[in-house]
Backbone as numpy.savetxt, mean C-alpha at the origin, in Angstrom:
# Nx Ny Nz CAx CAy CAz Cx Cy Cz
-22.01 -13.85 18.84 -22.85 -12.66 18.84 -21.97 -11.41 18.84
-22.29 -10.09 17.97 -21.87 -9.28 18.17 -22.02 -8.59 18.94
-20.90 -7.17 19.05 -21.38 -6.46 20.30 -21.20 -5.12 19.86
-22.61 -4.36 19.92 -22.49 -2.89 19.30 -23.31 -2.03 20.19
-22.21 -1.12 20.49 -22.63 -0.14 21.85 -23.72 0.79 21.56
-24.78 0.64 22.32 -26.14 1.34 22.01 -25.84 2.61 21.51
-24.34 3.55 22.02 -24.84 4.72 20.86 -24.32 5.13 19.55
-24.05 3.66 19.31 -23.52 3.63 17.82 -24.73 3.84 17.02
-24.82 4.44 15.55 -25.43 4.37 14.46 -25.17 3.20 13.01
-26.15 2.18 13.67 -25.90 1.01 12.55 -26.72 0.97 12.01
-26.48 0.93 10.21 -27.72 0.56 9.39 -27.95 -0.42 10.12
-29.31 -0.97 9.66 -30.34 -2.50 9.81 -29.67 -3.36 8.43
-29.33 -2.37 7.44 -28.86 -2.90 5.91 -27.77 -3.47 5.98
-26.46 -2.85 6.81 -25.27 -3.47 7.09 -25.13 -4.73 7.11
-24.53 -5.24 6.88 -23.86 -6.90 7.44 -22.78 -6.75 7.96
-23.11 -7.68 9.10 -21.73 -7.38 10.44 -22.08 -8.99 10.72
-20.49 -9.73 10.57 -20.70 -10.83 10.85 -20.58 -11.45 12.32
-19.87 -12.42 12.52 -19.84 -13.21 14.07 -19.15 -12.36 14.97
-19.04 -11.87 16.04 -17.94 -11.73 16.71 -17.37 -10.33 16.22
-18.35 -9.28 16.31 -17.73 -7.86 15.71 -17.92 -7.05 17.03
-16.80 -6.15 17.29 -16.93 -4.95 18.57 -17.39 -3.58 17.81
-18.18 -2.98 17.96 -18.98 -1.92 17.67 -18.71 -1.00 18.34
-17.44 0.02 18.51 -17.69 1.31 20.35 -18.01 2.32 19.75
-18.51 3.03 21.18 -18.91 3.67 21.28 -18.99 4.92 19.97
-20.04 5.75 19.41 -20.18 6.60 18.35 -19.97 6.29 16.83
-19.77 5.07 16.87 -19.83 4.54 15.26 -20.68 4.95 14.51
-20.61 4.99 13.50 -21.67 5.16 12.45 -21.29 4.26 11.17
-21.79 3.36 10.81 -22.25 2.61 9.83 -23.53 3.21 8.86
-22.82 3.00 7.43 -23.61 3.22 6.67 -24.78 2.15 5.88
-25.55 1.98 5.18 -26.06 0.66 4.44 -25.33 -0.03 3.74
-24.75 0.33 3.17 -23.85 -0.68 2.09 -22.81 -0.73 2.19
-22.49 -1.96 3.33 -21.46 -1.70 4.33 -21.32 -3.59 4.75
-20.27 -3.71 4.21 -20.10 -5.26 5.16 -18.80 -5.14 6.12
-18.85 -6.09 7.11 -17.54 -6.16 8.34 -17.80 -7.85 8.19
-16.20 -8.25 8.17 -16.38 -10.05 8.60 -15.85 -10.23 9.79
-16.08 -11.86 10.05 -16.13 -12.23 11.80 -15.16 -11.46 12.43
-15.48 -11.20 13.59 -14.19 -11.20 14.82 -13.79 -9.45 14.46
-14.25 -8.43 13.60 -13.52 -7.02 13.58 -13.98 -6.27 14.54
-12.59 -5.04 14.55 -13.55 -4.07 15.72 -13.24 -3.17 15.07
-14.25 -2.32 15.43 -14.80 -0.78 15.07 -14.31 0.42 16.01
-13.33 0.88 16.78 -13.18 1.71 17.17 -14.04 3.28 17.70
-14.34 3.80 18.47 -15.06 4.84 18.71 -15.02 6.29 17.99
-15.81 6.32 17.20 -16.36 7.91 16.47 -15.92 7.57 15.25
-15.72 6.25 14.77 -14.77 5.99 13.46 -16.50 5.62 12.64
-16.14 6.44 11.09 -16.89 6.49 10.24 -16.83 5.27 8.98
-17.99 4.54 9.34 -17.63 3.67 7.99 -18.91 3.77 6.80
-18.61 3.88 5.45 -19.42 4.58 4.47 -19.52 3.58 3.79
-20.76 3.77 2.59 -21.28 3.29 1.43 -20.02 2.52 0.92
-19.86 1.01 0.35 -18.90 0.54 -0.71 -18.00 -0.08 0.21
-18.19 0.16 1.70 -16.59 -0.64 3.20 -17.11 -2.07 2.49
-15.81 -2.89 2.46 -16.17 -4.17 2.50 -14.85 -4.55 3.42
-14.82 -5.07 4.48 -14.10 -5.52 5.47 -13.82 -6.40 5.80
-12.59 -6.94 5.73 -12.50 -8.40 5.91 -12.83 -8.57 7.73
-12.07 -10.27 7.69 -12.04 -10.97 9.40 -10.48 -9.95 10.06
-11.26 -10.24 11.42 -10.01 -9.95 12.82 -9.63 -8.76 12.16
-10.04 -7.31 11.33 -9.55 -6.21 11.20 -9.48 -5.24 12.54
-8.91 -4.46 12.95 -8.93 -4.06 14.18 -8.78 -1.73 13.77
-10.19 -1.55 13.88 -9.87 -0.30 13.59 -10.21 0.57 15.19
-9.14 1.80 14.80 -8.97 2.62 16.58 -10.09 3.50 15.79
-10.02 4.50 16.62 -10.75 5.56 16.99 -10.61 6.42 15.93
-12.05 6.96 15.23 -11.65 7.77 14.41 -10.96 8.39 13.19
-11.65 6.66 12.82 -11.21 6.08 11.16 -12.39 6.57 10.24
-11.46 6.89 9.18 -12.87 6.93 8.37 -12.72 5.71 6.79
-13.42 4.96 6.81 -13.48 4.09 5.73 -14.42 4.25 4.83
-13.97 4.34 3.23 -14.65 4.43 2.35 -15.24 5.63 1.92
-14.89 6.94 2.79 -15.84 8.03 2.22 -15.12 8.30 1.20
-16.11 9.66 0.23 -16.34 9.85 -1.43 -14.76 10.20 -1.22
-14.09 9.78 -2.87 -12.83 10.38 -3.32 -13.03 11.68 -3.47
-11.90 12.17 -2.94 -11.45 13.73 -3.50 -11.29 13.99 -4.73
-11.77 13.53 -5.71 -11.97 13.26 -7.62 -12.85 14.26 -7.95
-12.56 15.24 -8.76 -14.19 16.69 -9.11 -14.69 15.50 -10.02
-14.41 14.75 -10.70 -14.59 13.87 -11.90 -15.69 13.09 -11.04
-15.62 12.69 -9.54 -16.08 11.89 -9.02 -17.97 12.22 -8.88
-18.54 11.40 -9.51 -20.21 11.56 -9.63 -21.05 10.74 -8.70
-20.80 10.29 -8.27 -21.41 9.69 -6.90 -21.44 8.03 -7.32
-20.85 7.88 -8.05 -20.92 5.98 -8.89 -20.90 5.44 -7.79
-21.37 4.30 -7.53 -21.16 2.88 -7.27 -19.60 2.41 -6.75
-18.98 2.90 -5.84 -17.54 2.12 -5.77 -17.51 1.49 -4.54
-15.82 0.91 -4.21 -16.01 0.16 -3.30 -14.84 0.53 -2.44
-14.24 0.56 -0.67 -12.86 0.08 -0.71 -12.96 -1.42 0.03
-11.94 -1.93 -0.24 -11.93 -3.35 0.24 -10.68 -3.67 1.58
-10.74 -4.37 2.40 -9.44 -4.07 3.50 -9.65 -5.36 3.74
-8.24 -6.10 4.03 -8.03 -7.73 3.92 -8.08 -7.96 5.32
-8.05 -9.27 5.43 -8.28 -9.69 6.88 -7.46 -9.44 7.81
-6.92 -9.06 8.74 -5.91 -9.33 10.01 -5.46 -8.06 9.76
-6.10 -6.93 9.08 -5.44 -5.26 9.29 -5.31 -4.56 10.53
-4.17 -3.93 10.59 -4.90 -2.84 11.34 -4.75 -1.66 11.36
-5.74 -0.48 11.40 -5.61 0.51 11.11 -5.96 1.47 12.15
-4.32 2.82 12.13 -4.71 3.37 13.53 -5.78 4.58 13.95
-5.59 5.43 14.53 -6.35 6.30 14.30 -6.12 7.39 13.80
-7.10 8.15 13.14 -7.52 9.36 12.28 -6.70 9.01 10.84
-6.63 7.69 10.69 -6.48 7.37 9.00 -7.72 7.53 8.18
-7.67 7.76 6.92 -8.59 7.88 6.25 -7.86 7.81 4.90
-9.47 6.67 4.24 -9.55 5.70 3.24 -10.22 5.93 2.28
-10.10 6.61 0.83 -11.12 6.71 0.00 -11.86 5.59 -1.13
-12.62 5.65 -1.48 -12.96 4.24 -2.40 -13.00 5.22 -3.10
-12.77 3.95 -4.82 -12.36 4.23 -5.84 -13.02 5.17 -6.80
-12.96 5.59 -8.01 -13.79 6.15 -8.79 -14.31 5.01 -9.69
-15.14 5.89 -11.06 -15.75 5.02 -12.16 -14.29 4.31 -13.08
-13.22 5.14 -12.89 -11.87 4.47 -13.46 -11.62 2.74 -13.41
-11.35 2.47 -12.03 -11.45 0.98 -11.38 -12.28 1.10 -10.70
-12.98 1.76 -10.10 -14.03 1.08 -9.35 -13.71 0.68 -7.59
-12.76 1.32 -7.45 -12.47 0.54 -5.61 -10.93 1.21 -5.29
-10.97 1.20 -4.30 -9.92 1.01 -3.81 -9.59 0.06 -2.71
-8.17 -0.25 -2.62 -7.97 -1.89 -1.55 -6.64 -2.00 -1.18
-6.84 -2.25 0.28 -5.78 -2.94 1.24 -6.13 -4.65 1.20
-4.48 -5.00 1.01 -4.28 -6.23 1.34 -4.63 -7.25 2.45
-4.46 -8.51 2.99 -4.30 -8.67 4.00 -2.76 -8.31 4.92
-3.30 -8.51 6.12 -2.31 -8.26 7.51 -1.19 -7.01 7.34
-1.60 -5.87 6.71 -1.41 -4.59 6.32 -1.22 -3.86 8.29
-0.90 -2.82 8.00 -0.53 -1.83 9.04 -0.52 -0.41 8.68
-1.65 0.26 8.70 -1.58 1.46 8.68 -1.26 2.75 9.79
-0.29 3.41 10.32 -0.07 3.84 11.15 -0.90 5.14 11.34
-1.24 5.89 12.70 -2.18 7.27 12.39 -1.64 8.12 11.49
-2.92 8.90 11.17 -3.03 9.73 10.15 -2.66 9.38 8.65
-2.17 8.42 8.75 -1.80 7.90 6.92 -3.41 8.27 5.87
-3.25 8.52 4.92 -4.30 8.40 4.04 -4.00 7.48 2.58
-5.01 7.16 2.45 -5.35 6.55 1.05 -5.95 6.99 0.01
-5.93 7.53 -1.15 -6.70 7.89 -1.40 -7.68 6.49 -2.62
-8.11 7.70 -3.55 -8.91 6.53 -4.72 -8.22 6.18 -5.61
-8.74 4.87 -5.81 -8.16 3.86 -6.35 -6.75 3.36 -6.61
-6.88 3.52 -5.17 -5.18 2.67 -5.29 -5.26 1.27 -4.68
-4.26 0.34 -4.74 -3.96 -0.62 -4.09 -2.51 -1.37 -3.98
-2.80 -1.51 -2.40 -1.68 -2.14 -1.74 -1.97 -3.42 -1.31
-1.01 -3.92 -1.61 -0.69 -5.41 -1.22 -0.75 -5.98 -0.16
-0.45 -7.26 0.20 -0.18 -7.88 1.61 0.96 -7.63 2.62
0.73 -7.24 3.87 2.18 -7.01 4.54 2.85 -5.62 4.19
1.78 -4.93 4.14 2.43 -3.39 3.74 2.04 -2.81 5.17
3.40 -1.43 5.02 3.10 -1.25 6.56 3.82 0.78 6.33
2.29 1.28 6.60 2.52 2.49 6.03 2.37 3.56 7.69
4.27 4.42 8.01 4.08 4.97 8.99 3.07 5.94 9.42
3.50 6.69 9.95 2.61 7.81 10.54 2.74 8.92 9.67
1.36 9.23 9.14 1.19 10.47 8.51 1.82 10.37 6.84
1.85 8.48 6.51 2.24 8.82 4.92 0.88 8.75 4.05
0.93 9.93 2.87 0.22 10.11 2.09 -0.18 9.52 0.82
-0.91 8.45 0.46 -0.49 8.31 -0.65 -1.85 8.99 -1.58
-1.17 9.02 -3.33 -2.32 9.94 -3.99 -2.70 8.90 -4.90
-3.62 9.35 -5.76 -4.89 8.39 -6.11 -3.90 7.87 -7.29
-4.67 6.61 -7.42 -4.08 5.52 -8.02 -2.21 4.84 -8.21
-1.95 5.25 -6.85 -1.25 4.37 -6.24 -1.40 2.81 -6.31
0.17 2.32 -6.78 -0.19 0.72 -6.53 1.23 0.48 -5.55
0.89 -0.11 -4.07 1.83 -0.75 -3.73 2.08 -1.96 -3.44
3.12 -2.52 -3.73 3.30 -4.36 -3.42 3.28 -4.73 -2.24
3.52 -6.17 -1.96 3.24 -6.63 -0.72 4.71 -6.51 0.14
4.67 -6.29 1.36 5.83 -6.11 1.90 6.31 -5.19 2.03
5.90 -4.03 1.16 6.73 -2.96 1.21 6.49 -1.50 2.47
7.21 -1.29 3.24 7.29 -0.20 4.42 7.95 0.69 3.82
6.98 2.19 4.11 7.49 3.76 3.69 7.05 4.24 5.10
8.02 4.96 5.16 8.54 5.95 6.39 7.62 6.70 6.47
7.75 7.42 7.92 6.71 8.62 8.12 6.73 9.86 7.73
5.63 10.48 7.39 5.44 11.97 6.82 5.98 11.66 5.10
5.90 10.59 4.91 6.39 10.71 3.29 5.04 10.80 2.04
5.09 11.74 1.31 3.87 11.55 0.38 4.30 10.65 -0.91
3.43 9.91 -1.38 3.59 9.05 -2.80 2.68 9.75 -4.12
3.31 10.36 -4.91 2.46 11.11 -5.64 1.36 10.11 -6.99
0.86 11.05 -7.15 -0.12 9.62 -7.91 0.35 8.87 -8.51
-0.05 7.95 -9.09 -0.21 6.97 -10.29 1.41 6.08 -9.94
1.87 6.64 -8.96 3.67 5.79 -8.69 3.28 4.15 -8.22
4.27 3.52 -8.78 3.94 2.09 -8.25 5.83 1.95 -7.04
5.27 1.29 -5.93 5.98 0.82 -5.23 5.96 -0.65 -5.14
7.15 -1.34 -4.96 7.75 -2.39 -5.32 7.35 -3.14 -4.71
7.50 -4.58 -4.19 7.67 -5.57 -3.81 8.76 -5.35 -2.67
8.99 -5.86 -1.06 10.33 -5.32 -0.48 10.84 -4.41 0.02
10.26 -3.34 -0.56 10.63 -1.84 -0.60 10.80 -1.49 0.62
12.09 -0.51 1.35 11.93 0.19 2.69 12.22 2.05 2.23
10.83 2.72 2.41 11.61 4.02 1.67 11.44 4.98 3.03
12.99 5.86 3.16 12.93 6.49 4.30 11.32 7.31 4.60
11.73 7.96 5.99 10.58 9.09 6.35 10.70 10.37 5.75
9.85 11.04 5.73 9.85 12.77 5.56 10.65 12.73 4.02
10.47 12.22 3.30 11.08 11.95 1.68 9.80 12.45 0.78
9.70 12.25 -0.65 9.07 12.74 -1.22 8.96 11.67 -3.16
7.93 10.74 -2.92 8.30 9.81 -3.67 7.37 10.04 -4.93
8.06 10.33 -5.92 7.08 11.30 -7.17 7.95 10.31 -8.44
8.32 8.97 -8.51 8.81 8.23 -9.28 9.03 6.84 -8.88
8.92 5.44 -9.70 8.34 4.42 -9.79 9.81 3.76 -8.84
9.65 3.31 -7.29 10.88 2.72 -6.85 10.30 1.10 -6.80
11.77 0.29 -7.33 11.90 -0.91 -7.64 12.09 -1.75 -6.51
11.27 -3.06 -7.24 11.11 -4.12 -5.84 12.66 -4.46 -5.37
12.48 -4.54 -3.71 13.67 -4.94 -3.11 14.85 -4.58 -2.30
14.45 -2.45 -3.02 15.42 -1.71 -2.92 15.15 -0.68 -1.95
16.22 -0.81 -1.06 16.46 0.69 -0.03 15.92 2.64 -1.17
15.23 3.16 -0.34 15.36 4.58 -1.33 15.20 5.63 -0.09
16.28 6.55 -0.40 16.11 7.74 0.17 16.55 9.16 0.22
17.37 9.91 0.79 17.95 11.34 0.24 16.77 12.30 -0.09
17.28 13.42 -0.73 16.52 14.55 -1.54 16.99 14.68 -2.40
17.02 14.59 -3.81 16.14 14.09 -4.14 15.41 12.45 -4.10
14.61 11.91 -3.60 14.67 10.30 -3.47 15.54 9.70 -4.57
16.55 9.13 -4.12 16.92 8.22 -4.85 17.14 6.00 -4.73
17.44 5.35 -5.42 18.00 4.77 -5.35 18.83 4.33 -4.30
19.08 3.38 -2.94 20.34 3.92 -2.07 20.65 2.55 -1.85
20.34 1.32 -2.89 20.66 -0.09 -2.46 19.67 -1.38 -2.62
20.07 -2.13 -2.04 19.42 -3.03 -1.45 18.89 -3.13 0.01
17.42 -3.48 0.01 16.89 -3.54 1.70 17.42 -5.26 2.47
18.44 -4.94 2.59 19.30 -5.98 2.73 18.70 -6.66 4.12
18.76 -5.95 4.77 18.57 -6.37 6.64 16.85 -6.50 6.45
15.69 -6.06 5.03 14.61 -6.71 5.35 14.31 -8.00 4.77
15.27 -7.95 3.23 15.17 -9.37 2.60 15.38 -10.31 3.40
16.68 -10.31 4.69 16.97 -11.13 5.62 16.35 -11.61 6.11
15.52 -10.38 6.79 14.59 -10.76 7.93 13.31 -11.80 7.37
13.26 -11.79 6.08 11.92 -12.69 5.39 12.50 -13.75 4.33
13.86 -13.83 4.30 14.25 -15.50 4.88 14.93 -15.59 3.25
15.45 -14.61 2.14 16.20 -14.43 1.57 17.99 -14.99 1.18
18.52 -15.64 0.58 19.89 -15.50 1.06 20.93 -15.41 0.40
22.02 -15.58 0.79 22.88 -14.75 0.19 22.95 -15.01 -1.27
22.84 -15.88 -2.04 22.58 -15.96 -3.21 21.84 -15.11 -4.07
20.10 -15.31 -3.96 19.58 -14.57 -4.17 19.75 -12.74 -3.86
20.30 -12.64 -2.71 20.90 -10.95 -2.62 21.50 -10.79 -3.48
22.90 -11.49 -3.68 23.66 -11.51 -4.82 23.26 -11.39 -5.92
22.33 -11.78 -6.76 21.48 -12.01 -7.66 21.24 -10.39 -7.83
20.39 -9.93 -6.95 19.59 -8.73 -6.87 20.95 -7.84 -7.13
21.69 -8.18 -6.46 22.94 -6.50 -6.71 23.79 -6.58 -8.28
23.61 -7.89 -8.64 24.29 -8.15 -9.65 23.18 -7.45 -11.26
21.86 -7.75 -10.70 20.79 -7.08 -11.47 20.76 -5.67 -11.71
20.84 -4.85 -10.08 20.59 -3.41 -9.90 21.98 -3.09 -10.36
22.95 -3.81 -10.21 24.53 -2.88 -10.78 24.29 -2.98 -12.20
23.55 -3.67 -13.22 23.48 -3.75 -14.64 22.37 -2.21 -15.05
21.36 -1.96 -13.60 20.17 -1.17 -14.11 21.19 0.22 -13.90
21.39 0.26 -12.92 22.18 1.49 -12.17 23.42 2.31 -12.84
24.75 1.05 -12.45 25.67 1.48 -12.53 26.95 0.80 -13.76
25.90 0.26 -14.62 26.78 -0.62 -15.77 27.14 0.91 -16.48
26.29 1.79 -16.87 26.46 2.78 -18.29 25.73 2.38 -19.25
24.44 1.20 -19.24 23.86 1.00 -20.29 22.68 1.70 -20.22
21.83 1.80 -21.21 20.34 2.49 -21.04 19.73 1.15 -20.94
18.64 1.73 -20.26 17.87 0.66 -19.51 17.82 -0.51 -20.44
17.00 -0.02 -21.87 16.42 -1.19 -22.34 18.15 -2.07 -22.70
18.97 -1.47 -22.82 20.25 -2.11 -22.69 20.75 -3.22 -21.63
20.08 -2.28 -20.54 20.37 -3.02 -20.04 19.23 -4.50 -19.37
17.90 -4.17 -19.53 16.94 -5.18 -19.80 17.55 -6.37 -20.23
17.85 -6.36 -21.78 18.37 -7.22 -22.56 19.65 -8.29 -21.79
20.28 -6.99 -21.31 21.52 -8.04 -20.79 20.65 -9.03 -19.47
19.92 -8.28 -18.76 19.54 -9.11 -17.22 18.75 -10.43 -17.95
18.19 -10.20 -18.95 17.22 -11.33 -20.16 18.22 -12.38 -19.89
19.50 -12.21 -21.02 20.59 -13.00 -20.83 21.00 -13.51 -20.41
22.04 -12.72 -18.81 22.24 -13.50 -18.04 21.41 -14.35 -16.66
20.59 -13.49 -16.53 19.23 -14.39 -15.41 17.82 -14.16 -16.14
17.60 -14.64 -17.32 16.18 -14.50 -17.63 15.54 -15.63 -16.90
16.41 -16.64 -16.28 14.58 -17.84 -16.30 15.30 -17.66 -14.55
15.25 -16.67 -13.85 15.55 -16.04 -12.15 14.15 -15.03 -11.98
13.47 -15.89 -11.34 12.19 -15.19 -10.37 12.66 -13.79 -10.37
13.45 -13.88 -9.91 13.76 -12.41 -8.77 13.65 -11.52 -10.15
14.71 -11.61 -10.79 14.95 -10.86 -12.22 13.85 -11.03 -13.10
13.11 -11.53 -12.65 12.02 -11.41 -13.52 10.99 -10.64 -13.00
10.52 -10.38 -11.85 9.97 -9.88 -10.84 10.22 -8.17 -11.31
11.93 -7.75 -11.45 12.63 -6.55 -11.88 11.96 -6.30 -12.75
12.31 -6.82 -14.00 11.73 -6.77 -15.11 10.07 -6.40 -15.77
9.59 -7.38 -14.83 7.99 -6.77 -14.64 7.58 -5.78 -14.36
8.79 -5.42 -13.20 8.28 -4.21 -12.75 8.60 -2.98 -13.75
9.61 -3.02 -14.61 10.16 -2.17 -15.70 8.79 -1.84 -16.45
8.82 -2.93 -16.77 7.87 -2.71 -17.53 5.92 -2.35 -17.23
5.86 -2.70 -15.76 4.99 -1.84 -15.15 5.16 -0.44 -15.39
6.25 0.08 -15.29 6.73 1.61 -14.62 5.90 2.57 -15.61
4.96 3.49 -14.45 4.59 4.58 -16.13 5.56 6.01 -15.29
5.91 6.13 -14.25 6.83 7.58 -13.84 8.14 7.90 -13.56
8.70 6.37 -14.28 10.14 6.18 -14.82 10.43 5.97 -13.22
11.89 4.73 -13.44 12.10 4.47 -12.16 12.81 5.47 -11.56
13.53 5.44 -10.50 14.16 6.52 -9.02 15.46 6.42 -10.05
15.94 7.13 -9.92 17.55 7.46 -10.37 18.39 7.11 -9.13
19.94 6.68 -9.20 20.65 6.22 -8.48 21.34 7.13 -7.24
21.58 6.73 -6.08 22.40 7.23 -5.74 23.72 7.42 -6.20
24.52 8.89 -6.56 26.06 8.59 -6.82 26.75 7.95 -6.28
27.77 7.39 -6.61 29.12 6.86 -6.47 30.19 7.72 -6.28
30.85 7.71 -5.31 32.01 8.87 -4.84 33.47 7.84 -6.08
């Protein structure tokens, strides 16, 4: 049985499954689902299009799903979607998507820290873990795994990698590649996220792999598609390098430029 504190505002339309905490000042809208076991945090707003997975855990003073900041935006039909085992802190706020895609969506077992925003239609992956107060802008795509620092904004349409650790208080307005450390002013390039590949069970081989890839993208002297060709060559049938590669060819805001070499 659920449990929803009498002075919450719940549609009757909602669906709230087994085992949901409801506190105090909620407001639920109609077209609105929560699955088993989530909690709702106090004065936190959830709107038209929430679809919520299990065991999500939202604080105080969330807002999920209200209208995108889009002038384009006409009141359509959208959705955001948030995977099971999230959690999100307080005074984040989540926009669902426009008529473009249609939604916006968090992965599962995600971490959103306060004040982060989302906007429309973006999506992030599994195991993403976004600090305090990072911004991202509409149609954002980020991969699974990947942690950006606090106070950092992601300007639209940028895709973030697979892996990724990008410092705080930075400013990420170009496409950074799965795997790789980024930071400075201007963001650049600054490595491999060596100590997180570790930590998620990576090894030295495969690192190897990766630096032997990024020294062909980076610091060979070839142009990219130059150097594409060569990574084809020497590791075309290598996950990892292929993973790179995808992502190349994902890229629409050209990847981060390198850190120099003294």
């Amino acid at each position: 049985m659920s449990k929803i504190h009498r002075t919450a505002i719940v549609s009757e339309k909602a669906k709230i499954g087994e085992n949901v905490v409801i506190a105090p000042y909620v407001y639920i809208e109609d077209d609105v689902e929560i699955g088993d076991g989530t909690q709702i945090g106090p004065h936190s707003c959830i709107y038209n299009g929430a679809r919520i997975g299990k065991n999500v855990k939202i604080y105080q003073s969330v807002s999920v799903s209200h209208v995108p900041q889009d002038l384009k935006y006409a009141n359509e039909r959208t959705y955001f979607y948030i995977g099971d085992n999230t959690t999100i802190h307080e005074f984040v706020t989540l926009h669902r998507g426009t008529v473009e895609t249609g939604k916006s969506e968090i992965g599962k077992n995600c971490l959103l820290m306060a004040y982060s925003h989302i906007a429309h239609d973006c999506k992030l992956g599994d195991n993403v873990i976004l600090a305090n107060s990072v911004q991202i802008g509409g149609h954002v795509t980020i991969d699974d795994f990947a942690i950006i620092g606090g106070c950092t904004p992601v300007h639209q349409f940028c895709i973030v990698g697979k892996h990724v650790m990008i410092g705080g208080a930075f400013k990420v307005v170009q496409d950074v590649p799965p795997y790789c450390l980024a930071g400075n002013t201007p963001l650049n390039f600054a490595g491999l996220n060596i100590v997180g590949l570790r930590r998620r069970g990576f090894t030295h081989n495969q690192i190897d792999l990766l630096k032997d890839v990024y020294n062909l993208i980076y610091y060979s002297g070839l142009k990219l598609d130059e150097a594409k060709q060569k990574i084809e060559e020497l590791y075309g049938s290598e996950p990892l390098a292929k993973d790179i590669l995808s992502f190349i060819d994902r890229s629409k805001r050209g990847l981060l430029k390198p850190q120099k070499r003294s």
